[in-house]
ChimeraX commands (.cxc) that place a marker at each C-alpha (Angstrom):
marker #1 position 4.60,13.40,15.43 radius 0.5
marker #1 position 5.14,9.72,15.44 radius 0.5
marker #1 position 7.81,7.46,14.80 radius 0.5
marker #1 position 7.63,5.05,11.68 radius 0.5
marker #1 position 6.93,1.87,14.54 radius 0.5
marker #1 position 4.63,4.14,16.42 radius 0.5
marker #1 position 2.14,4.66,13.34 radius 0.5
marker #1 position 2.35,0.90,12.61 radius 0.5
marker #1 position 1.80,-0.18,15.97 radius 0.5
marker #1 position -0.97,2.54,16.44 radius 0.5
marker #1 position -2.74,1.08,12.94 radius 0.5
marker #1 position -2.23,-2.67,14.42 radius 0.5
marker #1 position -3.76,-1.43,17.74 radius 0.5
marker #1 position -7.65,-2.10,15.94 radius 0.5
marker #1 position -6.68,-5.19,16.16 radius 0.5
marker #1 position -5.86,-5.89,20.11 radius 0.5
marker #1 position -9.91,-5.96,20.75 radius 0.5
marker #1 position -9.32,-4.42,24.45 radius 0.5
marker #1 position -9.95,-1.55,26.29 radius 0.5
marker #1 position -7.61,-0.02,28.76 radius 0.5
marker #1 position -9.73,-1.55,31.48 radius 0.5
marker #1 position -10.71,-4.36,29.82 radius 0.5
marker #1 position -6.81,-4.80,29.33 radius 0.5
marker #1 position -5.92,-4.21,32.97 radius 0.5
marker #1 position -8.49,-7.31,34.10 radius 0.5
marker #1 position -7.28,-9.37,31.27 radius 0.5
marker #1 position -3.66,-8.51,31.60 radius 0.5
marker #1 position -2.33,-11.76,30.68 radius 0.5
marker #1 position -4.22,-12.32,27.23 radius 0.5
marker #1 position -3.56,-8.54,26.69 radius 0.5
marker #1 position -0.14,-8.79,26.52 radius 0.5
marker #1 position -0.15,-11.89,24.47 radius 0.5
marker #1 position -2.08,-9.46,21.93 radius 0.5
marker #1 position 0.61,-6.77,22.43 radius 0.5
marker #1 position 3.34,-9.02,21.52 radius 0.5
marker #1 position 1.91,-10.60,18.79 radius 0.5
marker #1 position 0.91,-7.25,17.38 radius 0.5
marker #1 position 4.78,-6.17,17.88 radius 0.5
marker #1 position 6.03,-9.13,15.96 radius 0.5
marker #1 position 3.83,-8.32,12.90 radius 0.5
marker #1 position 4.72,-4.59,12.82 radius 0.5
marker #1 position 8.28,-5.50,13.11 radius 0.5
marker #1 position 8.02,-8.16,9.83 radius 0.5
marker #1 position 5.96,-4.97,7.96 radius 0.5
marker #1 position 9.13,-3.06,8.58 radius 0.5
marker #1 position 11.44,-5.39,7.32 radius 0.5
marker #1 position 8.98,-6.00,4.48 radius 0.5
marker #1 position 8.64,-2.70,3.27 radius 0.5
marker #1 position 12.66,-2.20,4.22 radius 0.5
marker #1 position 11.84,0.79,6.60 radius 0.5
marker #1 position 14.34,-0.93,9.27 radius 0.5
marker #1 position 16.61,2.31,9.10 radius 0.5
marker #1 position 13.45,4.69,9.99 radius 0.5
marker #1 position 12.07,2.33,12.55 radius 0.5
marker #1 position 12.44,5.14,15.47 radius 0.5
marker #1 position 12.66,8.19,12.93 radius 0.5
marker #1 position 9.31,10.74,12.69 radius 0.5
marker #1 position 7.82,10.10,9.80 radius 0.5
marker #1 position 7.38,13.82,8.94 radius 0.5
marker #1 position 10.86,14.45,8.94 radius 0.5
marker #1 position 11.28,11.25,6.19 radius 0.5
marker #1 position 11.72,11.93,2.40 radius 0.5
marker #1 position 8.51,12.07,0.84 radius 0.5
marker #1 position 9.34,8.45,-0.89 radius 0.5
marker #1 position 9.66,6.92,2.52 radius 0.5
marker #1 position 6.59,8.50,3.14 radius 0.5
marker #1 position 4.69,6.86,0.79 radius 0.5
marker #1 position 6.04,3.59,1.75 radius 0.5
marker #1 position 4.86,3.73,5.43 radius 0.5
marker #1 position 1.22,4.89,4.36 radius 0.5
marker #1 position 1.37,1.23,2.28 radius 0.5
marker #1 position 3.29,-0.29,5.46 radius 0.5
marker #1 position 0.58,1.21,7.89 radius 0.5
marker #1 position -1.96,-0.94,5.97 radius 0.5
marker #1 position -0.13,-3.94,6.03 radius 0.5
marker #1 position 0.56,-3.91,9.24 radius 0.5
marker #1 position -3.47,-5.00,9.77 radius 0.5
marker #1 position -2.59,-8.03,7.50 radius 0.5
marker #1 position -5.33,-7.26,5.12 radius 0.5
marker #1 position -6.79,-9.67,2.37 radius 0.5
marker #1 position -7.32,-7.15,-0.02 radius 0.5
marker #1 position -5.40,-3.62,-0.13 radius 0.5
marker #1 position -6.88,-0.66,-1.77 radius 0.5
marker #1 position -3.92,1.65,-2.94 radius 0.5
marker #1 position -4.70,5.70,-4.09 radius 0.5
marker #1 position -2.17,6.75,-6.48 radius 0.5
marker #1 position 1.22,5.53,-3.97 radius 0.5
marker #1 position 3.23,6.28,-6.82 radius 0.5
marker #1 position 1.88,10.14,-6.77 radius 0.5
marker #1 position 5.19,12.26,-6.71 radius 0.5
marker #1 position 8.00,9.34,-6.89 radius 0.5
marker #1 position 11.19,9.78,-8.54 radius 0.5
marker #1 position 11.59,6.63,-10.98 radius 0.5
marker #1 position 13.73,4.87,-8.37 radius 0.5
marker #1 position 11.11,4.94,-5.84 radius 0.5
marker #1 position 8.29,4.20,-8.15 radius 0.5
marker #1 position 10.64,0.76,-8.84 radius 0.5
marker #1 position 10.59,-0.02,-5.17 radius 0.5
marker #1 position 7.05,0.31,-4.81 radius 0.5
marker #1 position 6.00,-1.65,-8.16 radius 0.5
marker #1 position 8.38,-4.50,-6.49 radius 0.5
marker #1 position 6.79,-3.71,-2.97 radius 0.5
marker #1 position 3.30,-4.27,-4.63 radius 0.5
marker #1 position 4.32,-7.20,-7.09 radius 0.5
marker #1 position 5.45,-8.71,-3.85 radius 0.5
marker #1 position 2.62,-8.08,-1.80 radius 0.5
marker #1 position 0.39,-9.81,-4.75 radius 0.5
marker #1 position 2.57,-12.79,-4.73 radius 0.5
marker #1 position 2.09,-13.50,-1.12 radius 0.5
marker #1 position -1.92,-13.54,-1.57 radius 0.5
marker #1 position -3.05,-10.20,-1.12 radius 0.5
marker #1 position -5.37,-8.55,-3.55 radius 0.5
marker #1 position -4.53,-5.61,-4.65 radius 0.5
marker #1 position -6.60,-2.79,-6.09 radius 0.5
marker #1 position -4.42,-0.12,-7.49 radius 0.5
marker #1 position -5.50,3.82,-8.08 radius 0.5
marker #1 position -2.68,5.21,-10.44 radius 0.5
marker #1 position -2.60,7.67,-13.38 radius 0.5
marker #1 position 0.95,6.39,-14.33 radius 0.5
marker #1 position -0.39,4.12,-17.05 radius 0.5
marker #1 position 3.44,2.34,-17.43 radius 0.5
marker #1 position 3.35,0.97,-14.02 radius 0.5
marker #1 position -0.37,0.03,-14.08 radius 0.5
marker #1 position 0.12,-2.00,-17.55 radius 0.5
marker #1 position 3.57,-3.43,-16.00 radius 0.5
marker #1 position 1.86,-5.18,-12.58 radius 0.5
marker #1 position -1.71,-5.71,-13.55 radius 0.5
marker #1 position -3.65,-8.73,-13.83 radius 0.5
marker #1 position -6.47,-6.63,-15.05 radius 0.5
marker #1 position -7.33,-3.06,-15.78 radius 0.5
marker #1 position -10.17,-0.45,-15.99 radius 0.5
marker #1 position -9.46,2.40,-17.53 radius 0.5
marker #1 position -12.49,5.85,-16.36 radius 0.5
marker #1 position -12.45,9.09,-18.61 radius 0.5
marker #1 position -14.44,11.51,-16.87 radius 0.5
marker #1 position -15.58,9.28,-14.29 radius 0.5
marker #1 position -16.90,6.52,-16.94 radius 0.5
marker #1 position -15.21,3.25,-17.61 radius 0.5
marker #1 position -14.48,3.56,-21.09 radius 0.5
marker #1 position -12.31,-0.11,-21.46 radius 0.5
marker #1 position -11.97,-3.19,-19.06 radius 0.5
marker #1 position -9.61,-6.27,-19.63 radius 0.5
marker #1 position -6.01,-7.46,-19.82 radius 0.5
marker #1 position -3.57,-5.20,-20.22 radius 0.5
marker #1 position -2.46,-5.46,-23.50 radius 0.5
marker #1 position -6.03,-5.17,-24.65 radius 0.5
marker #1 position -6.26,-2.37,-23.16 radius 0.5
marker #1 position -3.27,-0.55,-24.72 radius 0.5
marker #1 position -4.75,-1.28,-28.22 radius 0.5
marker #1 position -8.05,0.54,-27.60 radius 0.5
marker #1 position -8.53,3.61,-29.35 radius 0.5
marker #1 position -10.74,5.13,-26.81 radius 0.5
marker #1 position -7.53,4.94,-24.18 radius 0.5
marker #1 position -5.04,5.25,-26.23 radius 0.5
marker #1 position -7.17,9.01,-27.74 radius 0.5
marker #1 position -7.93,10.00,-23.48 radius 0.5
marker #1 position -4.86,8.73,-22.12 radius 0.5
marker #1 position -1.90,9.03,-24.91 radius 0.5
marker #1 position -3.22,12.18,-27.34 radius 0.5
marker #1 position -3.36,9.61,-30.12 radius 0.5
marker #1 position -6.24,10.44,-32.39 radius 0.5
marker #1 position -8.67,7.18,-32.67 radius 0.5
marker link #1:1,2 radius 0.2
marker link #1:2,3 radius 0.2
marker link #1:3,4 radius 0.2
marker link #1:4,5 radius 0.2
marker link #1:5,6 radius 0.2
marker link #1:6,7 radius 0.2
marker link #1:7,8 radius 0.2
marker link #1:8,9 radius 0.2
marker link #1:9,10 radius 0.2
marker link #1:10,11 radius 0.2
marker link #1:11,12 radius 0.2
marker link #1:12,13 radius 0.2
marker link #1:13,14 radius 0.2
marker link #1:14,15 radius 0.2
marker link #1:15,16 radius 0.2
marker link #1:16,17 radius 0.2
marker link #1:17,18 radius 0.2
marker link #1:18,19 radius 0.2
marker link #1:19,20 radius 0.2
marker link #1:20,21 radius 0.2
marker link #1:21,22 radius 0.2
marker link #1:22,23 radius 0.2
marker link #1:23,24 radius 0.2
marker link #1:24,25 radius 0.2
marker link #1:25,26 radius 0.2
marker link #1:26,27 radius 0.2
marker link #1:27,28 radius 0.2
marker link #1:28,29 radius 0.2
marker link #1:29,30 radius 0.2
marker link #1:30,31 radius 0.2
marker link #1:31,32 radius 0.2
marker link #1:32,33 radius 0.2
marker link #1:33,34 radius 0.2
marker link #1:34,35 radius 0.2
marker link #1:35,36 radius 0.2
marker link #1:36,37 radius 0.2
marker link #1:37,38 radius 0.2
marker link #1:38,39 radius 0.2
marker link #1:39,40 radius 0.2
marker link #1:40,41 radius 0.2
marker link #1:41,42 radius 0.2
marker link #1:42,43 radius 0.2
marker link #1:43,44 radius 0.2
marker link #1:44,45 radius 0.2
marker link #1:45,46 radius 0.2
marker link #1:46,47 radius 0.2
marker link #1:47,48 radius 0.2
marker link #1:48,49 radius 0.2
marker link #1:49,50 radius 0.2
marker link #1:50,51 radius 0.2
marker link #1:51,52 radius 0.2
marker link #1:52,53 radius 0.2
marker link #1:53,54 radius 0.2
marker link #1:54,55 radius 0.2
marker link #1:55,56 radius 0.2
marker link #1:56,57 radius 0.2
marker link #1:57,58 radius 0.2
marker link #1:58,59 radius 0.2
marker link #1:59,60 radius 0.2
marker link #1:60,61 radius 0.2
marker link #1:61,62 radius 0.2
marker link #1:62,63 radius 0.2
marker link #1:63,64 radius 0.2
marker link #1:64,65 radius 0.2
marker link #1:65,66 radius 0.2
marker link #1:66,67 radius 0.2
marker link #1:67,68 radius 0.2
marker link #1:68,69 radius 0.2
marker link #1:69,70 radius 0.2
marker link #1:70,71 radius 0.2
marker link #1:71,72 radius 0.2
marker link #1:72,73 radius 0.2
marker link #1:73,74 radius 0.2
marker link #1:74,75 radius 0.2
marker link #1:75,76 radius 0.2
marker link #1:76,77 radius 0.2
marker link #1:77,78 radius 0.2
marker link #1:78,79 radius 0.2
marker link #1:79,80 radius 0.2
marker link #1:80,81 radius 0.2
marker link #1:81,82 radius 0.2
marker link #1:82,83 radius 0.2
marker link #1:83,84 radius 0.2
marker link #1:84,85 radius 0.2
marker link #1:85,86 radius 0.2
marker link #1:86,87 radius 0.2
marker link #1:87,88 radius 0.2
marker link #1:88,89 radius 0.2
marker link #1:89,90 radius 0.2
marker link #1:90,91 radius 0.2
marker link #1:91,92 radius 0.2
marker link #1:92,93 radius 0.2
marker link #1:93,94 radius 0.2
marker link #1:94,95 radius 0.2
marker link #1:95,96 radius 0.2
marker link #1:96,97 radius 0.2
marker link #1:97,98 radius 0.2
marker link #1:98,99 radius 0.2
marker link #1:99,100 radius 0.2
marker link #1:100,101 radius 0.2
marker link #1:101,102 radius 0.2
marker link #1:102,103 radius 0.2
marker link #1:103,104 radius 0.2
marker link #1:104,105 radius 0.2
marker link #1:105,106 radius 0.2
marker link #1:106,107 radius 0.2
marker link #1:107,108 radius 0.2
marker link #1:108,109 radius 0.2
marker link #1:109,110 radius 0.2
marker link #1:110,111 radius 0.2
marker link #1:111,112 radius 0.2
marker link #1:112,113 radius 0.2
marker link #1:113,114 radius 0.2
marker link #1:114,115 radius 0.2
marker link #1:115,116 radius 0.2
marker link #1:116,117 radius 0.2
marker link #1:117,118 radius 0.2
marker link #1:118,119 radius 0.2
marker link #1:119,120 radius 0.2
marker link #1:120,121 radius 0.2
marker link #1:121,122 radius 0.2
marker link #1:122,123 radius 0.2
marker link #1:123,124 radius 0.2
marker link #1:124,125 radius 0.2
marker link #1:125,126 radius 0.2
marker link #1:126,127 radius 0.2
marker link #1:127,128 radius 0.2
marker link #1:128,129 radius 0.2
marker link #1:129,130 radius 0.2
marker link #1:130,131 radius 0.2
marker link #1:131,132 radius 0.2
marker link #1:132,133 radius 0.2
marker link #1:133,134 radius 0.2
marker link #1:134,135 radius 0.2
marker link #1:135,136 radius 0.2
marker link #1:136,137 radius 0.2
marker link #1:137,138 radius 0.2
marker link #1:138,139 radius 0.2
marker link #1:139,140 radius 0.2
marker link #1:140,141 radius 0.2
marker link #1:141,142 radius 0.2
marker link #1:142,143 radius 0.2
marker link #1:143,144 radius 0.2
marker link #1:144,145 radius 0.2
marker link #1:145,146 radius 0.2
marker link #1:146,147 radius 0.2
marker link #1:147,148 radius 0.2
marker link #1:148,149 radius 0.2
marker link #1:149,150 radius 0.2
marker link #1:150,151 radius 0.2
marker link #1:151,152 radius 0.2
marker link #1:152,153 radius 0.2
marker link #1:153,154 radius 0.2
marker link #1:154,155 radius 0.2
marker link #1:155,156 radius 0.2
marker link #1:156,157 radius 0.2
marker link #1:157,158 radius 0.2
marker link #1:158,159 radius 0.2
marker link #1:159,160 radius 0.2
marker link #1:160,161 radius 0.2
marker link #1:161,162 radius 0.2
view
């Protein structure tokens, strides 16, 4: 297994564009890669407050911790937009806070976020916009207090009859 900075710095790695010989001729720019690379992996972990796991194997982490190093792997390639599958999948309420805040964060600094998550709550809480699918179709699209009112979501999603 890998350490929390090893999985970072292995997800950053995509982004040194050299080869192990390619790095050996070009030493110099190479290492000016690496150490760029280092510095962004080590703001991810302060980010995403993972400073106490930094050298700790991720498989022996609690499964919230988890779940924020998956998000902090991604970040760690300073994306523009971030697709997100259900991070909230499993969370006690505590974490689930953390990670709305880590996501409501990551939005404010100019990332766009697309967010998978069944746990309507948090989706109506930090959306700027949301699609609701039943059964694979999109069965309401818009704010999300328009979406709340709908009868179609509010029969799939909450039991209440239309």
């Amino acid at each position: 297994g890998l350490t929390v900075l090893e999985n970072l710095m292995l997800a950053r790695h995509t982004h040194l564009g050299y080869h192990l010989v390619q790095a050996g001729v070009f030493y110099g720019k190479a290492l000016a890669k690496e150490v760029e690379n280092r510095r962004v992996v080590e703001e991810v972990i302060d980010f995403m407050e993972l400073e106490p796991y930094r050298k700790a194997l991720v498989g022996n982490l609690p499964y919230g911790v988890r779940k924020r190093v998956e998000v902090a792997r991604a970040l760690s390639l300073s994306p523009r937009l971030l697709l997100l599958d259900e991070p909230m999948a499993g969370m006690t309420l505590e974490e689930k806070e953390d990670m709305v805040r880590f996501i409501l964060e990551i939005r404010a600094q100019g990332t766009t976020v697309i967010l998978i998550e069944h746990d309507l709550g948090v989706v109506m809480d930090i959306s700027d916009r949301v699609y609701v699918l039943d059964f694979g179709q999109v069965i309401a699209e818009g704010a999300p207090e328009e979406v709340a009112r709908n009868p179609r979501v509010q029969e799939a999603y909450l039991g209440v009859e239309a």
